[in-house]
C-alpha positions as CSV (number, residue, x, y, z in Angstrom):
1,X,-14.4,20.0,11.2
2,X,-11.6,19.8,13.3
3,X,-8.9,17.8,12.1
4,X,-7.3,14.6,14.1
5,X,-3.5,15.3,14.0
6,X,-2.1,12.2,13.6
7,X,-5.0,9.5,11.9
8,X,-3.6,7.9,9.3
9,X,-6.1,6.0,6.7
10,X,-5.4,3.4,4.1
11,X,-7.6,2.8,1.0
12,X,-7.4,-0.7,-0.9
13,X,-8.5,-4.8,-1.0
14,X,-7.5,-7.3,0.6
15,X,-8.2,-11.3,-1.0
16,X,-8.7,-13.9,0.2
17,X,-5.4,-16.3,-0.3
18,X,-5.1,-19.9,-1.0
19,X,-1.3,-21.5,-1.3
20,X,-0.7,-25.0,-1.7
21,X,-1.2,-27.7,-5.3
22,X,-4.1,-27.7,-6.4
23,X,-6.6,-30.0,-5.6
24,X,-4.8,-30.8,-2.7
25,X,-3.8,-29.1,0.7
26,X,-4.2,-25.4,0.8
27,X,-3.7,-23.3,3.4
28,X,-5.6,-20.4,3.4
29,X,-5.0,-16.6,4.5
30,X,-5.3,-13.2,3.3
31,X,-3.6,-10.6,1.4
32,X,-3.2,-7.4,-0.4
33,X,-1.2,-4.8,-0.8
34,X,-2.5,-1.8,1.7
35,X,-3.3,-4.5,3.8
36,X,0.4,-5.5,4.3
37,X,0.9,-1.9,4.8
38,X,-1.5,-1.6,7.1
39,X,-0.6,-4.1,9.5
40,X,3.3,-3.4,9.7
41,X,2.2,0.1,10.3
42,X,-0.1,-0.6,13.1
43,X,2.8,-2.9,14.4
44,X,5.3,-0.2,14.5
45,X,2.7,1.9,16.1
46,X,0.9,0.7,18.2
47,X,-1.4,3.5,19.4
48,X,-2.2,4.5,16.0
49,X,-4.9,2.2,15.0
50,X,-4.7,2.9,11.1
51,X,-7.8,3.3,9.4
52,X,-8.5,0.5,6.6
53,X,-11.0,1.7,4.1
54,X,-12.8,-1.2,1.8
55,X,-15.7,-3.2,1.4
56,X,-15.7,-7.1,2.3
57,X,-18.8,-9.6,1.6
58,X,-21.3,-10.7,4.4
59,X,-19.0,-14.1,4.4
60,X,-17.4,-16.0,6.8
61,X,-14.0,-15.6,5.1
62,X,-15.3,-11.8,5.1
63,X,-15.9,-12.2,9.0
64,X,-12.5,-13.9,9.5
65,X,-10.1,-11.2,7.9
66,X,-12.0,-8.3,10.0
67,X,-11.9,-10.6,13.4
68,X,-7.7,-10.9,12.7
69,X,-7.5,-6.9,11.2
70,X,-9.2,-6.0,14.6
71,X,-6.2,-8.4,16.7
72,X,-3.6,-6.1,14.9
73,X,-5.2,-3.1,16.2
74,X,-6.3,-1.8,13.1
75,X,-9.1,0.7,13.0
76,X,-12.3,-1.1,11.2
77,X,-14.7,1.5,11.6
78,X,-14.5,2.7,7.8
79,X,-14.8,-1.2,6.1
80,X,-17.8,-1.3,4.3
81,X,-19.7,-4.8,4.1
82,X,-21.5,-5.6,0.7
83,X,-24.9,-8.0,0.8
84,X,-24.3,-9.4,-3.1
85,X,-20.5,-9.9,-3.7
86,X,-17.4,-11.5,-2.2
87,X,-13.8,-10.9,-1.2
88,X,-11.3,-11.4,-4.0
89,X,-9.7,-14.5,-4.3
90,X,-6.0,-15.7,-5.1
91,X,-4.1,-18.9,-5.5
92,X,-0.5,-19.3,-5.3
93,X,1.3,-22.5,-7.1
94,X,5.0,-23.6,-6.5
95,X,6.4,-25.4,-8.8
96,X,9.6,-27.5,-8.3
97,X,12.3,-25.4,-9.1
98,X,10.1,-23.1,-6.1
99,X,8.8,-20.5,-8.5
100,X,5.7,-19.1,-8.0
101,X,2.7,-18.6,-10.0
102,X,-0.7,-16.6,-9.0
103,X,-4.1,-16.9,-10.3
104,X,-6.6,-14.3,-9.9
105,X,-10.4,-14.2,-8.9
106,X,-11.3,-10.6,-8.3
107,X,-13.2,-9.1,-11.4
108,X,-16.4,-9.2,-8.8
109,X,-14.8,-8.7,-5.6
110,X,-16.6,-6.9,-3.3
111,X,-13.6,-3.8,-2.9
112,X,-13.5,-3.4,-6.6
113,X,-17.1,-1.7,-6.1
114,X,-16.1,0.6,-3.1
115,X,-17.1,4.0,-5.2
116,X,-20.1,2.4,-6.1
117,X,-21.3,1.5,-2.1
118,X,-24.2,3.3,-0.4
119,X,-22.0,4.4,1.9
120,X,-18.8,5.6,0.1
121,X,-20.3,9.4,0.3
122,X,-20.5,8.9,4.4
123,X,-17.3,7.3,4.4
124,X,-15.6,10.5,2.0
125,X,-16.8,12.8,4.5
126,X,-15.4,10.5,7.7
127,X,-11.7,10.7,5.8
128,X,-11.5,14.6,5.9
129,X,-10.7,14.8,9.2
130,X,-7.5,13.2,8.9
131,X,-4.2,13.7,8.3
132,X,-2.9,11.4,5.6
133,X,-4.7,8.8,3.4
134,X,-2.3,5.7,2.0
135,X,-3.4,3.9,-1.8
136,X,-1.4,2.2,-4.0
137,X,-2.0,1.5,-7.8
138,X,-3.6,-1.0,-7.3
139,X,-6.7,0.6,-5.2
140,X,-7.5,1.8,-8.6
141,X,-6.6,-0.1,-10.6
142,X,-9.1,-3.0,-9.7
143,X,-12.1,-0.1,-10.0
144,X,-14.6,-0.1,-12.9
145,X,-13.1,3.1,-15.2
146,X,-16.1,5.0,-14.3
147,X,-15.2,4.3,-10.7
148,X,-11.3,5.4,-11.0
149,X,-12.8,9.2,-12.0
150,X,-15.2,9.1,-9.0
151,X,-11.8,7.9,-6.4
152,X,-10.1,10.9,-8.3
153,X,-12.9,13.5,-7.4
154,X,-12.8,12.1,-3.9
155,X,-8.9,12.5,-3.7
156,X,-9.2,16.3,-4.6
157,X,-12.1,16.9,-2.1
158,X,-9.6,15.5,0.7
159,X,-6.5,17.1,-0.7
160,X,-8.6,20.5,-0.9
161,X,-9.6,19.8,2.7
162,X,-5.9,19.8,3.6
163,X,-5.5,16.0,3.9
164,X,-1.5,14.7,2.9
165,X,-1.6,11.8,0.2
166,X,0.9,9.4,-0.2
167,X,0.9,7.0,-3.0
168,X,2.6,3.9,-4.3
169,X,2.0,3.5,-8.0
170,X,2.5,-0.6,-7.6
171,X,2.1,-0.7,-11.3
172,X,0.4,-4.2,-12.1
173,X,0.3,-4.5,-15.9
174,X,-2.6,-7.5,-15.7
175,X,-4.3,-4.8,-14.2
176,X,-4.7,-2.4,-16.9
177,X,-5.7,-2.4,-20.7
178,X,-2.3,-1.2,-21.6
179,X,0.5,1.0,-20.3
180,X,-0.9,4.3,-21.7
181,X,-4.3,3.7,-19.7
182,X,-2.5,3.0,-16.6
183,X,0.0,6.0,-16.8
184,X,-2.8,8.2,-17.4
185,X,-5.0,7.3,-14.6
186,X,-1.3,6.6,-12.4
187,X,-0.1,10.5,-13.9
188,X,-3.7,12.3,-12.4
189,X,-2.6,10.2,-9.4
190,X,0.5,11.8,-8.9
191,X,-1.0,14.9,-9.8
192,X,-3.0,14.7,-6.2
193,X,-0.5,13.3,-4.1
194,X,2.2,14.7,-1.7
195,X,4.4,11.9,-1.3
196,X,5.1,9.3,-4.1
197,X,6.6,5.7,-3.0
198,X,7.8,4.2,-5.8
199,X,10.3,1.8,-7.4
200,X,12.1,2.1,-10.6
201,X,11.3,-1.3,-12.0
202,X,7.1,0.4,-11.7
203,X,8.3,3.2,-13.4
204,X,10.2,1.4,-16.3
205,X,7.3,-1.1,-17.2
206,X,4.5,2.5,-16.8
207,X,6.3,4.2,-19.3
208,X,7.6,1.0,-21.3
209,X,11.4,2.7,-21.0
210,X,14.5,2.8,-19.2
211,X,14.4,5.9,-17.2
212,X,16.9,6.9,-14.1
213,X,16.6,8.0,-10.7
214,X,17.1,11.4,-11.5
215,X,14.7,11.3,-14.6
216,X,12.1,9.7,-12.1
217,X,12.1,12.2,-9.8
218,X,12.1,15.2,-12.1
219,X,9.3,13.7,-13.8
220,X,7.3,13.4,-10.7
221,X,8.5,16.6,-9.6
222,X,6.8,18.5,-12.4
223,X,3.7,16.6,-11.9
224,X,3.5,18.3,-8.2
225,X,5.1,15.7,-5.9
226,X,6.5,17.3,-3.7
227,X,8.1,14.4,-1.5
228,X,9.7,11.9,-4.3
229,X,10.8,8.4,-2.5
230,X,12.2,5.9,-5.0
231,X,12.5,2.2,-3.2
232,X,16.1,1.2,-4.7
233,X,15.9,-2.4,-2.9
234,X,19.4,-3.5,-1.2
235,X,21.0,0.2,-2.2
236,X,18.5,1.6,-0.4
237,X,16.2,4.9,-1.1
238,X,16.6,7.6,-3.2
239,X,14.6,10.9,-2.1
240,X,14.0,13.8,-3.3
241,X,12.0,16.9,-1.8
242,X,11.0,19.7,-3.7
243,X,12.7,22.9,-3.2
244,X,14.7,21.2,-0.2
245,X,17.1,18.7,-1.7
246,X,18.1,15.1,-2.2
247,X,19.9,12.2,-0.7
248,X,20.6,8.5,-0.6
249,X,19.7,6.8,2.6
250,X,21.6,3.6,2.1
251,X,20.3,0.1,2.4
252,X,20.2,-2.3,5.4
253,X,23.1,-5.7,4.9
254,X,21.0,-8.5,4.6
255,X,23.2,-12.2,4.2
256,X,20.1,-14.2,4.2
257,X,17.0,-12.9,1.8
258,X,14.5,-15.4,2.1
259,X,11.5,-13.9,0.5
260,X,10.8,-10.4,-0.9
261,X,6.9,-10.3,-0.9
262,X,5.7,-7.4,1.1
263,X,9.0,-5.7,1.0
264,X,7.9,-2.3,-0.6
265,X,4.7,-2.2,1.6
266,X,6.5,-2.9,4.8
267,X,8.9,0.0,3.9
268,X,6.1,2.4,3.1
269,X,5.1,0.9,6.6
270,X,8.4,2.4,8.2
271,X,8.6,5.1,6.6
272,X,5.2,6.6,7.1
273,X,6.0,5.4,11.1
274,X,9.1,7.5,11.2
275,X,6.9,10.4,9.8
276,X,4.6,10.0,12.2
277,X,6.9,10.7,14.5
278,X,8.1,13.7,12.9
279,X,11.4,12.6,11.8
280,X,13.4,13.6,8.3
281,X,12.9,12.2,4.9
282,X,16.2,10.5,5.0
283,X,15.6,9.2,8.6
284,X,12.1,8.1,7.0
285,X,13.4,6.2,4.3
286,X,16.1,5.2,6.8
287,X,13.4,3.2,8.8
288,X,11.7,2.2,5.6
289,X,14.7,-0.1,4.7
290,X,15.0,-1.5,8.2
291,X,11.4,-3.0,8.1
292,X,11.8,-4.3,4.6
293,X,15.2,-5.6,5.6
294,X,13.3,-7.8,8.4
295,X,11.0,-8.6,6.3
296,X,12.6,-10.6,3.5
297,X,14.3,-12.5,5.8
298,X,11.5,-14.7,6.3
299,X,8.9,-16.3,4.6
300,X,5.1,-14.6,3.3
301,X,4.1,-11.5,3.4
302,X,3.1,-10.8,6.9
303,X,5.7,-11.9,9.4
304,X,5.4,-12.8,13.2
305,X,4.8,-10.1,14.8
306,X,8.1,-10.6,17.4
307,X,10.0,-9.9,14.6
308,X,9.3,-6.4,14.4
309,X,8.8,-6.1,18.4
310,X,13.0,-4.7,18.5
311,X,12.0,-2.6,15.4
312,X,9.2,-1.2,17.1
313,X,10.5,0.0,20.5
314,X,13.6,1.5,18.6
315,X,11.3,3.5,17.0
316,X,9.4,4.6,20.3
317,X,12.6,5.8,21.8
């Protein structure tokens, strides 16, 4: 099968989100993860038309997040649509003092049975013609453990086929039963993939210890990463590629941070832009902190869209 040179997949969920007290007004939107990723990356480019890979009910919240995934020009082809279950669902409090608190409704969500779909074989077999495929920790993490083996099976088939994975280990402890579950299921993770996107506040709470850059990426290194990225927040990004070097690409000067949700995916948004363009690691990670450095200046996850509009034609040129 010839190969596509430039698709780009991304495998996850995507809830459904409800902020506001309860009981009272909520406003309701969507969010996850890949999803975030997803859209800043179709932003950036807009001629890519990412691929988003999951499964959504037969809803009408399920029809309203694939109407607005289709207006950011992402590719919808590969979304899977599930007769008996819903989307995931989250809430998000604010208390006074403006923290916020998040309560979960996803242990039946429709995306946490993707392996287990009628279609997922159909669907592998779509994904080996391209060129990378995006997850995150969470992807599988929310998967039934007989369900996380199947995704890993599926992972070696692509990388076999010659498919480039990049992975952000997002580590989520509600997620998992205990840290050495999720560090073994994250470690055959890192095992697969090319390019790890990672932070070291993940890697502290997976192993449940203070470890440093340069212990991260060593780590990682031995695993078989061969393109370490660790997301250092205002400092910047640490990277490291095997056999070529390392380097510090320093962070973007932000006065006003209003909000950091979303500021990991949208720099795994920039970064896997910039490689899409063929640029450097350090010019990746480069445009990885300019996207998150937009980003947190305003509020939610997924900003208006002429906020990255500068961002994006700078990148074009």
């Amino acid at each position: 099968m010839d190969k596509q040179p430039d698709g780009i997949a991304i495998l996850g969920e995507c809830m459904v989100e409800l902020s506001g007290p309860a009981f009272g007004i909520q406003q309701q939107a969507f969010g996850g993860d890949t999803l975030n990723t997803a859209i800043y990356l179709s932003r950036l480019l807009p001629d890519l038309f990412p691929r988003y890979v999951t499964v959504l009910g037969h809803d009408h919240y399920s029809d309203g997040m694939l109407e607005r995934w289709k207006e950011e020009q992402i590719d919808c082809s590969m979304i899977l649509r599930d007769q008996h279950r819903l989307p995931g669902l989250y809430a998000i409090e604010i208390d006074k003092q403006g923290e916020r608190c998040f309560h979960y409704w996803r242990n039946e969500s429709a995306a946490r049975f993707l392996c287990q779909h009628e279609k997922f074989t159909s669907c592998l077999d779509k994904l080996h013609s391209i060129e990378l495929l995006y997850l995150s920790g969470v992807s599988i993490a929310i998967l039934p453990e007989e369900d996380k083996e199947i995704l890993i099976l599926a992972l070696q088939s692509l990388k076999a086929a010659g498919v480039t994975i990049a992975f952000d280990s997002n580590y989520r402890p509600r997620l998992w039963n205990n840290h050495a579950h999720a560090a073994m299921w994250i470690n055959r993770l890192y095992q697969l993939c090319d390019i790890a996107l990672v932070t070291a506040d993940d890697e502290n709470l997976l192993l449940d210890e203070p470890q440093s850059s340069e212990m991260i990426i060593e780590r990682l290194h031995n695993l078989g990463v061969s393109q370490v990225i660790i997301k250092l927040g205002k400092e910047g990004a640490m990277w490291s590629v095997l056999d070529v070097g390392c380097g510090l690409s320093r962070g973007e000067q932000v006065q006003n941070v209003i909000d950091t949700t979303a500021a990991g995916d949208s720099f795994n948004a920039g970064f896997l832009a910039a490689r899409h363009h063929k640029l450097s690691v350090a010019e990746c990670c480069r445009w990885g902190n300019k996207v998150a450095a937009e980003v947190i200046q305003h509020r939610g996850a997924i900003i208006g869209r002429h906020y990255i509009e500068t961002l994006t034609k700078e990148l074009k040129s």
